[in-house]
N, C-alpha and C positions, 0 to 999 in steps of 0.2 A: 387609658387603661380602665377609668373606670366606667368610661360608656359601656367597653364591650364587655366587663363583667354585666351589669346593668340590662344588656340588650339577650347575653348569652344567659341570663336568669331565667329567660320563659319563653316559651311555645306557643304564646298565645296571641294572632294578629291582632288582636284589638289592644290589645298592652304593650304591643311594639310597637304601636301607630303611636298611639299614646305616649311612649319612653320618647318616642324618636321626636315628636313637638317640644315635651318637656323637658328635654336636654336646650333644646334651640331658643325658648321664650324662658327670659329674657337676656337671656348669657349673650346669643348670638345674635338674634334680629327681636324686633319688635313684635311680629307677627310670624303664623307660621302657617302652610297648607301644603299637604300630604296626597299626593296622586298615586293612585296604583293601577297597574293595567294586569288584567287577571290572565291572557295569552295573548299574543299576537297579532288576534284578527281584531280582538278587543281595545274601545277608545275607551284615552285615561280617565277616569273615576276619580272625584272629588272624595277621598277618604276620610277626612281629621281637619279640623282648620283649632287655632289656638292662637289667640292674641294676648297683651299681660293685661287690658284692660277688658276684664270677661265681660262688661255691657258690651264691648264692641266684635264678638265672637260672632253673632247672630249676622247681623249685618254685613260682615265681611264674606261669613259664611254663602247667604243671602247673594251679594256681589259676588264671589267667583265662582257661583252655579249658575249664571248669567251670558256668564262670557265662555268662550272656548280654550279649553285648558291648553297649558303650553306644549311644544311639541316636544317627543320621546326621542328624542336625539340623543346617542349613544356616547357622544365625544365627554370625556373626563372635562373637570371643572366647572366653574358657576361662568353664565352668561344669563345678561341682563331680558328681562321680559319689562316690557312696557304696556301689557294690557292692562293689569287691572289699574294700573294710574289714571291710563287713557278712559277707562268704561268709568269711572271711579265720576271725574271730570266729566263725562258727559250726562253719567246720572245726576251728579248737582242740579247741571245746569238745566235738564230738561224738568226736574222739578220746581226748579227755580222760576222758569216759564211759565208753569202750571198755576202756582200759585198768586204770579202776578194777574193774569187771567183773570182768576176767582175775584178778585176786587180785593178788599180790606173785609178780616175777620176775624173773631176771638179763639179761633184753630188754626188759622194758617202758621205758617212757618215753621211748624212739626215736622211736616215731612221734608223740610228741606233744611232744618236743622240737623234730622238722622243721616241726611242724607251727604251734608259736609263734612258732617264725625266720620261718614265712612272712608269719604273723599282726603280725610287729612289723615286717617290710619294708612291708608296705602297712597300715599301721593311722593312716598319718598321714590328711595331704590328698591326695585323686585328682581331677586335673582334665582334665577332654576338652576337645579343640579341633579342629574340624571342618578335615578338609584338601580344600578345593574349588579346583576348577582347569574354566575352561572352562565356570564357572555349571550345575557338576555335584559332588557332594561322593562322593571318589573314597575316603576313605575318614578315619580318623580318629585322630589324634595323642593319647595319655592318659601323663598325669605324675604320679609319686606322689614323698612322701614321707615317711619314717619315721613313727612315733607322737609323736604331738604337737607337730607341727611344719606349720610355714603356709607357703603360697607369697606372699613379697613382689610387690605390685603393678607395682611396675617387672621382677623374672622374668617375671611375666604378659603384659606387655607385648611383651618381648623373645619370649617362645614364640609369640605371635600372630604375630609378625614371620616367626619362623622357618617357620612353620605355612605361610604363605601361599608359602613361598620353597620348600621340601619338597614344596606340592601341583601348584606348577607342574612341579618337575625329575621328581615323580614320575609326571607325568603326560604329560609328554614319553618318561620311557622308556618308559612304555604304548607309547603312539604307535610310537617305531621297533622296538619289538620286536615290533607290530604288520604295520607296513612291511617289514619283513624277515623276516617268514614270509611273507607276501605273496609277495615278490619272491624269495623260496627256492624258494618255490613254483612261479611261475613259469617259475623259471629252470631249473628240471629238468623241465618240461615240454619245454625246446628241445634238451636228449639224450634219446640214443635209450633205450630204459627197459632193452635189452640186449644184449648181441652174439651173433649166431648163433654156431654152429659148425658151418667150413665143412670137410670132408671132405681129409684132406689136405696142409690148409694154417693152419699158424700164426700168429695174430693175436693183438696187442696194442696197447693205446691206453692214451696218456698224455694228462690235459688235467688244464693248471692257467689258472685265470683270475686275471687279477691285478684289485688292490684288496678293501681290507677287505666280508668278508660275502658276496661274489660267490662263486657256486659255478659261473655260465656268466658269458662276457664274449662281445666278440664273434664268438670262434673257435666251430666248430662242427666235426662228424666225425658222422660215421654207416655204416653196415656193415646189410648185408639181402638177404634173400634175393629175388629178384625172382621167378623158375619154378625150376623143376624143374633143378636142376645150375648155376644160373646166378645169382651174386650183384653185387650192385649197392655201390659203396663213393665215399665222400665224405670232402673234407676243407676248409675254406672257413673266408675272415675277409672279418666283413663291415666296411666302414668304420664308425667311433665307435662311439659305448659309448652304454647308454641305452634304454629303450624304443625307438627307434626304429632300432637296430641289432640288437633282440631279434625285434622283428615280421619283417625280412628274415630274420633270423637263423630262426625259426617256419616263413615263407615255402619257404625255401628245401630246409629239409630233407623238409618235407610233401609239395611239387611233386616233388623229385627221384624219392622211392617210390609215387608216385602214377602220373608221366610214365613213368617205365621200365619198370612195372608192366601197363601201357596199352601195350607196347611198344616204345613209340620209343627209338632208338638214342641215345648221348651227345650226337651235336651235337644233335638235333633236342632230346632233353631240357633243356641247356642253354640250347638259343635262347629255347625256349619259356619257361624260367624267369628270362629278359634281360626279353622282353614283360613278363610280368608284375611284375618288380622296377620299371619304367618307368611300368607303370601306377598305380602308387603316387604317381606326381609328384609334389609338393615333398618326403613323407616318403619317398622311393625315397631309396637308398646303394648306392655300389657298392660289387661282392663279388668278390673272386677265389675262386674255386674251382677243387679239384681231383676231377674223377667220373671213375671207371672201373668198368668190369665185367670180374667175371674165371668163368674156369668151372677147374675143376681137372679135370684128363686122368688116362683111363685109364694114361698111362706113368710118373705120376709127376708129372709138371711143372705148371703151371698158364698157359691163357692169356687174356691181359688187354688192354682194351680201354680207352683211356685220352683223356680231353680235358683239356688244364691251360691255364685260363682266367685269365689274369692272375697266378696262384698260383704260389709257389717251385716249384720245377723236382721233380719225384719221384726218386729215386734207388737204382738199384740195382747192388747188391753180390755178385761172383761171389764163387765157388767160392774163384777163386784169388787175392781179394783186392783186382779192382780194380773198382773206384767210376765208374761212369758216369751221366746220365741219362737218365729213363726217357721220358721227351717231350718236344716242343717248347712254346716259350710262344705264348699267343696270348690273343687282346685280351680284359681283364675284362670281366666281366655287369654291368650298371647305367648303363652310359654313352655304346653306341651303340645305334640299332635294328636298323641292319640287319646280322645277325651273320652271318659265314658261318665255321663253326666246322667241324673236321673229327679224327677217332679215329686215335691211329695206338695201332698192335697186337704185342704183346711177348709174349714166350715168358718164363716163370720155370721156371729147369731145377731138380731137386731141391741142395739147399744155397743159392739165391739169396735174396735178401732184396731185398725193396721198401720205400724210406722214404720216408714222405710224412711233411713236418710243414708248420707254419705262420711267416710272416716273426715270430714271439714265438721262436724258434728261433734262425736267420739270423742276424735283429737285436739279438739279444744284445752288449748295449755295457760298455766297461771304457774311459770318457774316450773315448779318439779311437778305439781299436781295434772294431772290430765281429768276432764269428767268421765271419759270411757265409758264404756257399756254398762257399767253400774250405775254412775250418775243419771244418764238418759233415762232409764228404766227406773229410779226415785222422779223424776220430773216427768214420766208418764204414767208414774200414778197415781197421781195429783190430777190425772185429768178426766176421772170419770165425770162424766154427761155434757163433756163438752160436745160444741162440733168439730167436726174436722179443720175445720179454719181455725179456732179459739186452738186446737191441743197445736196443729203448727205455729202458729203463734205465740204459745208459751212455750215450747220448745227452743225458738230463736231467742225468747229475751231469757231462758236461763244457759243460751251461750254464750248470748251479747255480757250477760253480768258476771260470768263465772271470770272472766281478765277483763282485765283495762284496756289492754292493749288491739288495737286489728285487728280482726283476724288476719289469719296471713297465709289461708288455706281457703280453696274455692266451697261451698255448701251448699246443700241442696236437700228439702225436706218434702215428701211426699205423704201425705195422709190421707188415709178412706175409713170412714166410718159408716156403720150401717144403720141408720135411723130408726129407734125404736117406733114399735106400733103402737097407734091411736091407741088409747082405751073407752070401750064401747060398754 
């Protein structure tokens, strides 16, 4: 019972390799070595080796990378292997030769001192026990011990036991370490692979997704050029988590550089990507987003074109400190058809800054208190003359501070600032 608590603790191959020797040394054998076979067409692989006398880990180790591992034979129970006794005894002896050779010297018998210690760790009995999981033997358990020494049939028993409990846990963390390249995979397919560099103007981005393994959740951002002077910027959460907050998630940033790309202006780009969230019927979620396009001007300043679609309000930051925002709200994508959406249009003069993040920001909770839209806007006004990396930056650590606890919501912090001019 308490192995397969022990084994059913983790997901992780390297600590079930690891559980699985350190159950066996010294309880059950002397020594231990751990073969796994990664598919079928694939030969067994020397995993993990564990002796109780850790000088002699090396060596052993050393000796059954040497010889040909035993064979993956499916039939339940332990049967005897006599290789590494045999290679064990033969490396002695061939050092032993060697050294006779050399004549008399103040180094000789080193190597064949190491070389008996390895000889008497495995010159007892060696016993393999196939580890199958799944009516596939994934790879295989081998026990030795000292010279002249037997394994009791009730051990035997007990290691079968283990065998079968080892090839499951080990074969489960196949499985999610599988699933989680998978899904890494994925999940960096739904950011963008990079951020332009737009002439003039300062950009940075923060995203953290919450839960273990997640490297997207279901916030998203995106930044691109659309023509010639004119770039196109997003920032969106879709509802739940999951595959199917992924696929909008997918959805949404592909349509947005596709649509603007083609032309069309923010609402129309946004309507049009409502349709197609709808057309998804039962798997559709809605999404607030935030799109705007901005172009950066010959004087300096940058202007910007903005639709905020359900999504926290944008924010920006004068010169001299005060905090306003940057659009009005208007009704999320996913939930009506008929949209009638409309741009409105902002100047950023040089030192202003634009903050766009997602309610993983806002929502930040400590019990009853939340920071909300009033907190963020005190902690953005603390940031005149930073840059755009310094104010996202302080933005994160006053929500890492505001609770103790994780966050426990996916966030995402976008920032553009427009760098004031030289003075001449």
């Amino acid at each position: 019972m308490e192995a397969s608590d022990l084994l059913a603790g983790t997901l992780d191959r390297d600590q079930t390799l690891a559980l699985m020797a350190q159950m066996t040394v010294p309880t059950l054998a002397t020594w231990c070595a751990v073969y796994t076979i990664a598919d079928q067409a694939s030969e067994p692989y020397l995993s993990y080796v564990l002796h109780e006398d850790e000088e002699r880990i090396d060596g052993l180790k050393a000796l059954l990378s040497k010889i040909d591992p035993p064979e993956p034979v499916p039939t339940p129970g332990a049967r005897v292997w006599t290789a590494p006794g045999e290679a064990a005894h033969q490396a002695a002896l061939r050092t032993s030769m060697r050294d006779l050779g050399r004549g008399s010297s103040p180094h000789l018998g080193s190597g064949l001192g190491t070389t008996l210690s390895t000889a008497a760790a495995v010159g007892g009995e060696t016993v393999v026990l196939p580890l199958v999981a799944r009516n596939r033997v994934i790879g295989m358990l081998t026990l030795g011990k000292p010279s002249d020494d037997h394994f009791r049939q009730e051990i035997l028993e007990l290691a079968e036991d283990l065998s079968r409990r080892a090839a499951l846990a080990l074969d489960n963390a196949r499985l999610y370490s599988e699933r989680m390249a998978i899904s890494r995979s994925l999940q960096r397919s739904l950011l963008p692979p990079g951020l332009p560099q737009i002439p003039g103007v300062e950009v940075e981005v923060i995203y953290r997704a919450a839960g273990e393994g997640n490297e997207v959740g279901g916030d998203f951002y995106d930044l691109f050029p659309i023509r010639d002077g004119a770039y196109g910027f997003a920032i969106g959460d879709v509802c739940g988590t999951g595959p199917e907050a992924a696929a909008v998630t997918g959805l949404a940033r592909h349509a947005l550089r596709l649509l603007a790309r083609e032309g069309f202006g923010g609402p129309a780009v946004l309507e049009r990507l409502n349709a197609a969230i709808l057309d998804e019927g039962a798997r559709s979620r809605f999404l607030t987003l935030l799109y705007g396009e901005l172009w950066p001007q010959e004087d300096g300043s940058a202007l910007l074109k903005v639709v905020c679609a359900g999504h926290p309000l944008p924010l920006r930051l004068r010169q001299d400190g005060t905090v306003e925002p940057a659009a009005e709200p208007q009704p999320l994508l996913g939930v009506m058809e008929d949209l009638e959406l409309y741009e409105q249009t902002i100047t950023l003069d040089p030192g202003d800054v634009l903050l766009c993040v997602t309610d993983g920001i806002t929502e930040r909770r400590e019990g009853t208190r939340m920071l909300g839209d009033d907190g963020l806007t005190d902690v953005l006004a603390t940031c005149t003359g930073l840059t755009a990396g310094a104010v996202a930056a302080r933005v994160l650590r006053a929500v890492e501070r505001f609770a103790a606890e994780p966050a426990s919501d996916d966030m995402a912090i976008l920032s553009m600032r427009i760098p004031e001019q030289p003075r001449h």
